[in-house]
N, C-alpha and C positions, 0 to 999 in steps of 0.2 A: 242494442249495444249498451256497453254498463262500462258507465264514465263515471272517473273518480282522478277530481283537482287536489294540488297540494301546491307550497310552495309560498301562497299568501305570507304577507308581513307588514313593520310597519317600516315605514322609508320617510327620509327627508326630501320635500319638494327640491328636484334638479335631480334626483338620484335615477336610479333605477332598477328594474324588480325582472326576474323570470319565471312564471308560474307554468307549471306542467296536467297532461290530463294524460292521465293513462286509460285506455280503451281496451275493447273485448273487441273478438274480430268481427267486423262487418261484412253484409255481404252486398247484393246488386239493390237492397231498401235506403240506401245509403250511399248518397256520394258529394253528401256535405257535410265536414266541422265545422265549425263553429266557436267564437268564443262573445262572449254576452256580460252585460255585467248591469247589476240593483246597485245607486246608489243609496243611504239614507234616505227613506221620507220619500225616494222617487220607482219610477217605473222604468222597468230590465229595459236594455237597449242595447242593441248586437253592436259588437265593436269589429271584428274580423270574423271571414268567413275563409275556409280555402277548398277550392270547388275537385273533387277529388280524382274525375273524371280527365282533368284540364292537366292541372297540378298548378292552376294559377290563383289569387289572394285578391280578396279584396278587401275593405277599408272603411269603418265609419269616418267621416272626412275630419270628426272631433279630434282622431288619432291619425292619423296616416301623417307617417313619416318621421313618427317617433313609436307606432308599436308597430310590430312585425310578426305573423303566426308564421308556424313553421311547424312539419311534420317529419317525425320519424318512424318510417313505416315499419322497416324491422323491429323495433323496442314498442311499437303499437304507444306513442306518447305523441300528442299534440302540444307546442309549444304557445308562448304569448311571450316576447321580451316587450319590457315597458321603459322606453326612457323617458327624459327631461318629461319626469312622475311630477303634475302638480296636485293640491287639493283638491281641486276635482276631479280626480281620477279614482278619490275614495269610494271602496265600493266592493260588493261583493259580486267576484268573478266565477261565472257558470261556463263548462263547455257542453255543446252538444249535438245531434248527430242528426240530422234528417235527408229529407230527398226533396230536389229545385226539380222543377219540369223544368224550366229555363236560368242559366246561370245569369243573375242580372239582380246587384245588389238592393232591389227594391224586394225580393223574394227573400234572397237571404239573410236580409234585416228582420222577417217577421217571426215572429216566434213560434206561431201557429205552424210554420216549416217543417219544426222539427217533434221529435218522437222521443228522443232520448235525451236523457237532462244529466249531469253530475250534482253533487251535492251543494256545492261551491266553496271557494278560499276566499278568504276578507284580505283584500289590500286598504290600508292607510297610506295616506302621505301626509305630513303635517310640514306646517312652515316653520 
């Protein structure tokens, strides 16, 4: 699968950002997105996952309930909307594609999951 993010920017903490991933079609090796993010100086860490099988989302708990993945299967784009953006949400945003033997956010936190990577888009948020 060949995953290509855009959409990155810089934002004022409280704002909010929509960053997109557009994908090549998948087949039955695949049936989890993903969206992941490096910030500065630290190590990637899965933020949303959406289990493709299901069509249901899950959450690293640092976001849920201010970001929200969402897919558009026609337009082959994966979404990420990001609200109340604080400084630590600085960071560079990866999407990418693998295959859970079981849907259960401990699998699809790991990065080792997946197979396929995008480039990534830099979000900022400054104060």
């Amino acid at each position: 699968v060949q995953l290509v993010e855009s959409g990155g920017d810089s934002v004022q903490a409280g704002g909010s950002l929509t960053i997109s991933c557009v994908y090549s079609d998948y087949t039955t090796t695949t049936n989890t997105l993903a969206w992941f993010r490096q910030p500065p100086r630290k190590k990637r860490e899965a933020v949303a996952a959406i289990y493709l099988n299901q069509g249901t989302m899950a959450y690293n708990p640092s976001v849920e309930g201010r970001f929200t993945i969402s897919q558009d299967h026609a337009k082959k784009i994966l979404y990420l909307k990001m609200t109340s953006l604080q400084p630590d949400d600085t960071a560079t945003y990866y999407c990418a594609a693998g295959f859970l033997a079981v849907y259960i956010w401990g699998l699809a936190a790991k990065e080792s999951e997946y197979s396929d990577w995008g480039q990534g888009t830099q979000v900022t948020v400054s104060t």
